[in-house]
N, C-alpha and C positions, 0 to 999 in steps of 0.2 A: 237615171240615164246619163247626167253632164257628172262626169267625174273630175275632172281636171277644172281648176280655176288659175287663169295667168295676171299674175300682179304683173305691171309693168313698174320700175322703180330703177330706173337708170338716171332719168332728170336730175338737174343741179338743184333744184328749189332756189331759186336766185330770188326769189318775191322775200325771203326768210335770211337773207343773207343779216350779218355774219352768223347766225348760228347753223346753219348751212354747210359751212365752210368744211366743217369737220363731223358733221355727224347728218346721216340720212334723213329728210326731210319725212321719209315714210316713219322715220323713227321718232319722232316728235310728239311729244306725250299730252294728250288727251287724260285730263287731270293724273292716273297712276300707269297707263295703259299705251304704248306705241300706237298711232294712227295704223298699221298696217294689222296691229293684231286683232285690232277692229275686224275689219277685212277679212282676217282669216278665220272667225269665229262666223261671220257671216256667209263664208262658204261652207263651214261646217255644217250650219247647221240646215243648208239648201241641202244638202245628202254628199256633198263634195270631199273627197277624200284625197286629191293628187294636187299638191298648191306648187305652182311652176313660178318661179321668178325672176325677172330678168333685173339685172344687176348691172351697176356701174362703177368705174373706178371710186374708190373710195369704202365702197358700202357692205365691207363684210361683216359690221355690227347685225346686219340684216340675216348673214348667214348664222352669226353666233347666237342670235339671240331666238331660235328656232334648235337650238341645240343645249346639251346640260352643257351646264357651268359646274363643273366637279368640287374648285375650291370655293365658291359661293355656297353651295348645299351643303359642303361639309362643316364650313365657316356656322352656319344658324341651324344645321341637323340637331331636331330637340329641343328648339328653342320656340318662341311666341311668335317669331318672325316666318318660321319655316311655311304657317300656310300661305302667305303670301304670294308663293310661286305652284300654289296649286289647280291658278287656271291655265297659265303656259304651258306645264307640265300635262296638263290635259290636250291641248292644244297641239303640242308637239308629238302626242300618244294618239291624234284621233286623226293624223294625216303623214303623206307623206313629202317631201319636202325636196324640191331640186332645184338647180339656180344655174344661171348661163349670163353671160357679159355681154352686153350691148357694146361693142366698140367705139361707137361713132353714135352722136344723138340724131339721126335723120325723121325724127320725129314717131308719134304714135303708130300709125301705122308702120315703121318700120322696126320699134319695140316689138310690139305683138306678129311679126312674122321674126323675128331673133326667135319668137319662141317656140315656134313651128317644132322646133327638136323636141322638147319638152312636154307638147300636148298629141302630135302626132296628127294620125289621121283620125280623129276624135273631134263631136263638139261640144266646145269649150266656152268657162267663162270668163269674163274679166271686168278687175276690180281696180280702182284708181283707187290708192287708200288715200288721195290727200280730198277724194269725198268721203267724205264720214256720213252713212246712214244709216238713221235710227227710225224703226219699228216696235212699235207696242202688239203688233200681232205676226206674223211671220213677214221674215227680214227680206228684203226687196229678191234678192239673189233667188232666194226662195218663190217668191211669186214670178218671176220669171221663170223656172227652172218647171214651172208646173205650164207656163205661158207655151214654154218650149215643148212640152208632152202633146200639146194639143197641135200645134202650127208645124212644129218641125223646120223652123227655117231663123234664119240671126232677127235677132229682138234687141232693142237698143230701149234704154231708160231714159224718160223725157221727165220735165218739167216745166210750166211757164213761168218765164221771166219775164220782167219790165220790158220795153221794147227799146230802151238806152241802155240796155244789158246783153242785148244779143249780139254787138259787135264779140263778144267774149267766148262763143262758144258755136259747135254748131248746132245747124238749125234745121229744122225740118218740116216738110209738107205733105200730104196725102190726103186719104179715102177716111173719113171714120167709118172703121167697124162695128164701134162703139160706144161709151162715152168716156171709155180709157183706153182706149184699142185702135191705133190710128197705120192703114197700110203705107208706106211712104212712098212716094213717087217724085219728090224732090230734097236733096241737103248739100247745106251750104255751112261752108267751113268759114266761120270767123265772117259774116256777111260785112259789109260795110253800114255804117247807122244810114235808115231810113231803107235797106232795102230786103231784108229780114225776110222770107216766104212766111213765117208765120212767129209767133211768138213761145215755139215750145222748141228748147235748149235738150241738145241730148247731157247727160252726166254720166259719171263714172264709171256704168256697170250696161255689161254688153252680155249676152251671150251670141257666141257665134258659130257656123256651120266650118266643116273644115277647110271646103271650094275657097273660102277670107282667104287663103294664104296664095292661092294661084294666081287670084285677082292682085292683090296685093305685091308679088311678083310683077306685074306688068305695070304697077301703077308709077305714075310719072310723080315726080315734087311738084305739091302742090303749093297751097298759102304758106307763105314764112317760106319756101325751098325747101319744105320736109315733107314727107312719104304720110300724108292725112289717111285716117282708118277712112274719115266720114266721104273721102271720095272713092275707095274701092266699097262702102257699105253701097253709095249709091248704084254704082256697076255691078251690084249684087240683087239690087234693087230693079235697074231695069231688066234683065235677064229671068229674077224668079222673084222671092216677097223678102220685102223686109219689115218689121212691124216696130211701130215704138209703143214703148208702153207707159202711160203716167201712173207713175206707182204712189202707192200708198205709204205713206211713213212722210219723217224730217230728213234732208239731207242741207248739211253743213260744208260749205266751200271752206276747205282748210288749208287750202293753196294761198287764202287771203289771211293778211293778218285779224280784219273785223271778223271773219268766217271760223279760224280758228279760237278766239275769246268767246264768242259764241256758243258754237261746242263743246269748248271749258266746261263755261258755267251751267248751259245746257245737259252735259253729262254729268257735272258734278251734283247736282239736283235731280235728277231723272236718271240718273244710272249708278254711280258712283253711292249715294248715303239711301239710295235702297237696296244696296247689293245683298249685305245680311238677311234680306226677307227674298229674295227672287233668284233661285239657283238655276242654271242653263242646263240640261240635259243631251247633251251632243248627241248623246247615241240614238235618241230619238226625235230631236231638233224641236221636241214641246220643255215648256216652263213648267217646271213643277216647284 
């Protein structure tokens, strides 16, 4: 049903500076792998076939590297090196691919309405690649995407964090439905330490209804002077449901330098040196 997945990737990655400087932050390799192809393999294999992205000066590594490289392939055609680029190649053959410029960074929520062109009157998901998440049984996107089937309304991805960790992200409150299933009826953007509504952080992966962009239209700057998703989710919230969901799997902050080392080594031992034994099946998003 959620065909369209919208990477937001216009940010400077300034946490990363200087390597930053010159090369996309979403492009930052995850031992042999771009943080964003992460991403896009994790919308694949939710059933998503339309990857929208929104783009910033600098970053059309972003657009090339979703595209062949004629003298690269022809450079190792035949040689021991050429499998190498047979998951990309996969990757680039299991979706479609469109990209539009952020002008101005007015923050998240004003990423994700730049890409209103791109996803339309459809609902869609979205992926932060500089969260890296990993699942040993279907990928978060995925249990959302099934979350979505049942609810029919935007579902936002939580976590608990420390409670000297929530100035960092927002946060949010509600009804539990369940004991991972929580309706929200309050979120707060970047709370101030000590006054937090609760201790569960939303992270990088949303699915949303397509009503986000009208809201988001009206919505004023919020915290930092930027156009926050987390305050039109709430305006979305009191009017009809919004749901978080504590999902199942690891998720790696790779916006932090501790967060990305982590990751590393985390995928270089768990994903990375058992690649030869565990091949991904996109067309049917199971491991065979």
């Amino acid at each position: 049903m959620i065909k369209h997945c919208l990477f937001p990737a216009a940010g400077y990655g300034t946490r990363f500076l200087p390597a930053t400087k010159s090369m996309p932050k979403e492009m930052m390799p995850i031992v042999n792998k771009p943080l964003i192809e992460y991403g896009v393999d994790e919308a694949i294999q939710a059933g998503m076939s339309s990857m929208a992205v929104v783009t910033g000066r600098g970053k059309s590594s972003l657009m090339d590297h979703f595209d062949k490289n004629y003298e690269l392939e022809h450079q190792i055609q035949g040689t021991n090196k050429e499998p190498l680029l047979d998951d990309i190649r996969s990757l680039i053959d299991s979706a479609q691919y469109t990209f539009i410029r952020q002008r101005e960074m007015k923050g998240l929520g004003h990423a994700i309405l730049t890409g209103k062109e791109l996803v339309g009157d459809n609902p869609f998901a979205v992926v932060l690649a500089d969260d890296l998440c990993i699942s040993e049984q279907e990928g978060v996107l995925a249990q959302m995407a099934a979350l979505y089937r049942q609810f029919r309304c935007s579902i936002v991805a939580v976590e608990e964090v420390p409670e000297s960790e929530t100035h960092k992200y927002g946060v949010i409150a509600g009804e539990h439905l369940s004991d991972d299933l929580i309706r929200i009826t309050d979120m707060v953007e970047k709370p101030e330490q000590g006054t937090a509504p609760s201790n569960l952080a939303i992270i990088g992966r949303y699915i949303l209804t397509p009503d986000i962009f009208d809201i988001l239209q009206d919505t004023k700057p919020g915290k930092g002077g930027e156009i926050q998703i987390t305050d039109a989710l709430l305006e979305q919230a009191k009017s009809g449901c919004v749901i978080a969901y504590k999902f199942k799997g690891k998720r790696f902050d790779c916006g932090s330098v501790e967060g990305y080392i982590e990751a590393t080594n985390y995928c270089y031992q768990n994903v990375y040196l058992k690649g030869s034994k565990v091949k991904i099946d996109r067309s049917s998003t199971k491991k065979v």
